[in-house]
MARDO-798130 format. One record per residue (C-alpha): x, y, z. Coordinates in steps of 0.2 Angstrom, whole numbers, padded with zeros to 4 digits, always signed. Each point is the difference from the previous one (the first is absolute). Layout:
BEGIN
XYZ...
//
This chain:
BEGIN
+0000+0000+0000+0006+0017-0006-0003+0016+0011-0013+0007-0013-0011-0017+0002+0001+0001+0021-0005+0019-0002-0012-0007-0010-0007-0014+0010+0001+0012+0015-0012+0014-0007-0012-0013-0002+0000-0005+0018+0012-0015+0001+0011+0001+0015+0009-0020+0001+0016-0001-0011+0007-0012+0010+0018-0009-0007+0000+0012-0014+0018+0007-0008+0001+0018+0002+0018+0000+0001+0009+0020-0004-0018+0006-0005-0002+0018+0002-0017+0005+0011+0005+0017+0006-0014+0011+0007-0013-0013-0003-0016-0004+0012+0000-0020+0002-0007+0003+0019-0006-0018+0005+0009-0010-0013+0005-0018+0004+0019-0003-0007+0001-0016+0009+0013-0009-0003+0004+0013-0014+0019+0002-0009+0002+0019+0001+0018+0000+0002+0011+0017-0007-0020+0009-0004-0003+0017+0005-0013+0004+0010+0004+0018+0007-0014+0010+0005-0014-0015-0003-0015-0002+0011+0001-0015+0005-0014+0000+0016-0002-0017+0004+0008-0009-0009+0005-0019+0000+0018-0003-0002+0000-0015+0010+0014-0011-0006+0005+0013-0017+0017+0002-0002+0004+0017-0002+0017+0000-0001+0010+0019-0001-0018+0008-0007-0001+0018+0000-0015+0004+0015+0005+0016+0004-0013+0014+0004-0012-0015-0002-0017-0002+0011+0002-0019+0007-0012+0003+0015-0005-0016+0005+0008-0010-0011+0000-0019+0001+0019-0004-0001+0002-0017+0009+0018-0008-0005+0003+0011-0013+0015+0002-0009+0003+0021+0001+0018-0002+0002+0011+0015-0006-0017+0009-0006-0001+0019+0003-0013+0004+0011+0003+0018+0003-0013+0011+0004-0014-0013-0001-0015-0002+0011+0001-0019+0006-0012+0004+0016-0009-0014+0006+0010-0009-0012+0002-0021+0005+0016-0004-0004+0002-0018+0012+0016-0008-0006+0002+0010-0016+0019+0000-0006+0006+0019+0001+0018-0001+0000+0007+0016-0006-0017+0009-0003+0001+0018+0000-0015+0004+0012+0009+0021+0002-0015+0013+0004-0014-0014-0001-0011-0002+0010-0005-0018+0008-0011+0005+0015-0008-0015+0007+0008-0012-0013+0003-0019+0006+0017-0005-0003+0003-0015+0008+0010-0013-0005+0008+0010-0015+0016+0002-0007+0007+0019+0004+0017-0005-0002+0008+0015-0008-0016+0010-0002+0001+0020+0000-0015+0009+0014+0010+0018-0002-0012+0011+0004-0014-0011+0002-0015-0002+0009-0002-0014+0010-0013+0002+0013-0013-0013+0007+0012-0016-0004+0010-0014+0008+0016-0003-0005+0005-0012+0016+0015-0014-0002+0000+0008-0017+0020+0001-0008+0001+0021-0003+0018-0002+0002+0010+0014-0012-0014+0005-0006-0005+0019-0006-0013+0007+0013+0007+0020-0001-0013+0011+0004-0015-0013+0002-0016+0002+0008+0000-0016+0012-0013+0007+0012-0007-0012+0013+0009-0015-0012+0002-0017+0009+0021-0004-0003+0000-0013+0016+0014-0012-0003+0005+0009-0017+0018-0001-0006+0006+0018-0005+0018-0003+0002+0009+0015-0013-0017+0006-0003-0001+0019-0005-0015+0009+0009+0007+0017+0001-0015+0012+0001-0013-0014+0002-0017+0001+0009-0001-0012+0013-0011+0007+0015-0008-0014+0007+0010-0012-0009+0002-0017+0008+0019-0007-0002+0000-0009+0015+0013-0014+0001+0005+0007-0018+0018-0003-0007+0005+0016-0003+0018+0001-0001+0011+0012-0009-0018+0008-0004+0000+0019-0005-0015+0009+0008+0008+0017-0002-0014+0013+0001-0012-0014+0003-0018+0003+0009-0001-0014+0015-0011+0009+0009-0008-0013+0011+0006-0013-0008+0004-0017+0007+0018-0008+0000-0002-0010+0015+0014-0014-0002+0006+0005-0018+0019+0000-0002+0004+0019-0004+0021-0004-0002+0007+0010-0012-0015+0009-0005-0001+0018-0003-0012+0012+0009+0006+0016-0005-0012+0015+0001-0015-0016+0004-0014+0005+0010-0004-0013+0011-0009+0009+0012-0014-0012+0010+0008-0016-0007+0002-0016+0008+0018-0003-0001+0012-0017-0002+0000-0001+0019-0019+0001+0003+0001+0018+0005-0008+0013-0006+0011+0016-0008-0004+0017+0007+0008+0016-0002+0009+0006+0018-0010+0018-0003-0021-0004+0003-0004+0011-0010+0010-0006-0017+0011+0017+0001+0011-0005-0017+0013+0013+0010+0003-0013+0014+0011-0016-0002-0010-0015-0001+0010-0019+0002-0003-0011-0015+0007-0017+0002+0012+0004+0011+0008+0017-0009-0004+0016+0010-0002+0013-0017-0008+0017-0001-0016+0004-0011-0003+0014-0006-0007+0003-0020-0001+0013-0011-0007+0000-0018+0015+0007-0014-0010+0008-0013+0009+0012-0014-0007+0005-0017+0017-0006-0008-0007-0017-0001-0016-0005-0008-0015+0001+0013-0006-0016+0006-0018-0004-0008-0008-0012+0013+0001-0001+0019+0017-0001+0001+0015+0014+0005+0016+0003-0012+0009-0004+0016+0000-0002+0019+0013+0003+0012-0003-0013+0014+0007+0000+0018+0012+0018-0005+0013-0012-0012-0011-0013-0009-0006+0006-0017-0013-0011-0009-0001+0009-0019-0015-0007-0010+0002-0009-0015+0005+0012-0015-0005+0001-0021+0008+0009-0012-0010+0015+0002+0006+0016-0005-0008+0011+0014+0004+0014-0012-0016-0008-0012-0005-0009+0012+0000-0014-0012+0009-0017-0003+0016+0003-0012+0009-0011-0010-0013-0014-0003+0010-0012-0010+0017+0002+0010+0004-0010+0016+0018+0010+0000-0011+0018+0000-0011-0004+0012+0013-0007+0012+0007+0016-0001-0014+0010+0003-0006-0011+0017+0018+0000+0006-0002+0020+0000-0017+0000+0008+0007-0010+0015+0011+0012-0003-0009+0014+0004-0009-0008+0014+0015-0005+0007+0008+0017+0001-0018+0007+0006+0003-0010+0015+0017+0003+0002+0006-0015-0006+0012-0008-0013+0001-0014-0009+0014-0005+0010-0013-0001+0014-0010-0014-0009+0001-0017+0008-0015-0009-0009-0009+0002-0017-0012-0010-0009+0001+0000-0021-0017-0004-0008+0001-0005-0019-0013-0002-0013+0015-0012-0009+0013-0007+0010+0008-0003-0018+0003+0020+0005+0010-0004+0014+0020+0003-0007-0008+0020-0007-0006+0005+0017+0013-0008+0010+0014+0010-0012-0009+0018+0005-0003-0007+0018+0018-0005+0003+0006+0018-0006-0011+0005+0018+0009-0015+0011+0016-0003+0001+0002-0018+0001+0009-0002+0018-0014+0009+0007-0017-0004-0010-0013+0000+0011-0009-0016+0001-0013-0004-0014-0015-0011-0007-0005-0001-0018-0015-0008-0007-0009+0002-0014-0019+0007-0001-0011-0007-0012-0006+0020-0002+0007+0015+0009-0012+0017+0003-0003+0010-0016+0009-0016-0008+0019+0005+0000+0013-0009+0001+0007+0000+0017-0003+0008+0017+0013+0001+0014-0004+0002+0018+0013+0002+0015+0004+0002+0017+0013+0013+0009+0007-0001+0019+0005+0019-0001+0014+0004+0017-0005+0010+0013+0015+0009+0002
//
């Protein structure tokens, strides 16, 4: 069956294609809400921005298909093969994705509130930015896996491995990671606001510039600040390190203005600096330059922290952490060649790179970082 004879059959009120080859097929855009693909060969097809409400995938192998920006809300995806598939952007609330294979599925910015996920393969998976509320993920393997930024509100993680995982930024009030493996985690930035790590193993992990205000700590006991009344100016005792908080938002109209609820930078505790992910926007057009040019556009994000940098009185010398973001990591040796020009080898700060299946406004990378400025 061609695409044109499915369209066909679907106008006229057929929903059941089961077993059918539909292998590389193009379906972009298209309405197929309720359609029954079971046990359906959709490998390599594109089915960005589809609605696909409903639908029954039970079984389909949907190998590396393009889903991105796609409405899956309430899908049926038992055992499904979506392994390497591009997810970004889609709604897949509600979806039922029991035992489904999602090795190295790029879920970045979509949204699986109150999805089922048990049993299924996340092995290499991508949840940058991601929202995640309302599901369990317990005993699940998340180890080295891409949770930056992520909206894990409330989300069951009891017994989960995260050993290496990268939460910086993440959302995880009211998160349970009780007798979690989380060694060697980064939390830096992270919301733990009454979360519960009641017997997880925290060594090696990074806290930095973490709330964890109200949580239930490794020990049983729950964190509070020294000052009652959460005075950011008083020093607070977070596992075990006694540290000043104080914070103070960087803004300068040198680098482009943030466009969502977020700050160009904040200065945390009088010497941390958390500078938001830069584009290449030129805050002179207030645009995105060099579409087509990794090398530009590395340039222009280098001099937006830049500026940012110096707003807070900072260098680039300051900088112990960045994150690099690419839409193509095949653009890795371009943007590290005008990175390295920033920081000398022998003192690079430390650095994550992954790649995004889609960055904001669709550029090419975005660069984030974090700066201990000195005191004296």
């Amino acid at each position: 069956m061609d695409v044109k004879a499915l369209l066909e059959k679907y106008a006229q009120g057929e929903r059941k294609f089961h077993g059918i080859n539909l292998k590389g097929i193009d379906l972009k855009g298209r309405d197929l809400s309720q359609i029954d693909l079971y046990r359906a060969n959709l490998n390599g097809s594109d089915f960005s921005d589809a609605t696909l409400v409903k639908a029954n995938f039970w079984e389909a192998s949907l190998a590396r298909v393009s889903l991105k920006g796609s409405n899956l809300a309430g899908i049926q995806g038992g055992s499904a093969n979506l392994s390497y598939a591009d997810l970004s952007n889609a709604d897949l609330s509600r979806a039922k994705l029991i035992n489904a294979n999602l090795q190295g599925a790029d879920f970045t910015r979509a949204n699986l509130i109150q999805a089922e996920l048990n049993g299924a393969n996340l092995q290499g998976a991508i949840f940058y930015k991601t929202i995640l509320r309302g599901i369990s993920l317990e005993k699940f393997n998340l180890s080295n896996l891409n949770f930056i930024a992520a909206d894990l509100v409330g989300v069951y993680l009891g017994e989960a491995n995260l050993k290496y995982a990268y939460l910086q930024g993440a959302n995880l009030e009211r998160a349970c990671l009780s007798d979690a493996n989380l060694m060697l985690a980064n939390f830096d930035g992270a919301n733990l606001r009454k979360a519960n790590l009641n017997g997880a193993n925290i060594y090696g992990a990074s806290f930095k510039g973490a709330d964890l205000t109200g949580a239930i700590m490794p020990d049983g006991e729950v964190y509070k600040p020294t000052s009652t009344d959460l005075d950011f100016g008083q020093p607070v005792t977070i596992l075990g390190t006694e540290i000043s908080m104080t914070r103070k938002v960087i803004r300068t109209d040198k680098a482009p203005a943030p466009v969502g609820p977020y700050n160009q930078a904040i200065l945390a505790s009088g010497q941390m600096l958390f500078v938001a992910g830069q584009i290449a926007i030129d805050p002179r057009l207030g645009d995105v330059v060099y579409t087509d040019d990794v090398t530009k556009q590395t340039e222009q994000v280098m001099k937006n922290l830049e500026a940012i940098l110096t707003e807070a009185g900072a260098t680039f010398a300051d900088v112990v952490k960045t994150s690099v973001f690419l839409a193509d990591m095949k653009d890795f040796a371009a943007m590290n060649a005008v990175y390295a020009q920033y920081f000398p080898e022998d003192t690079a700060p430390a650095r994550a790179c992954v790649q995004a299946a889609r960055l904001p406004k669709d550029v090419l990378v975005e660069i984030e970082c974090i700066a201990v400025i000195s005191n004296t």
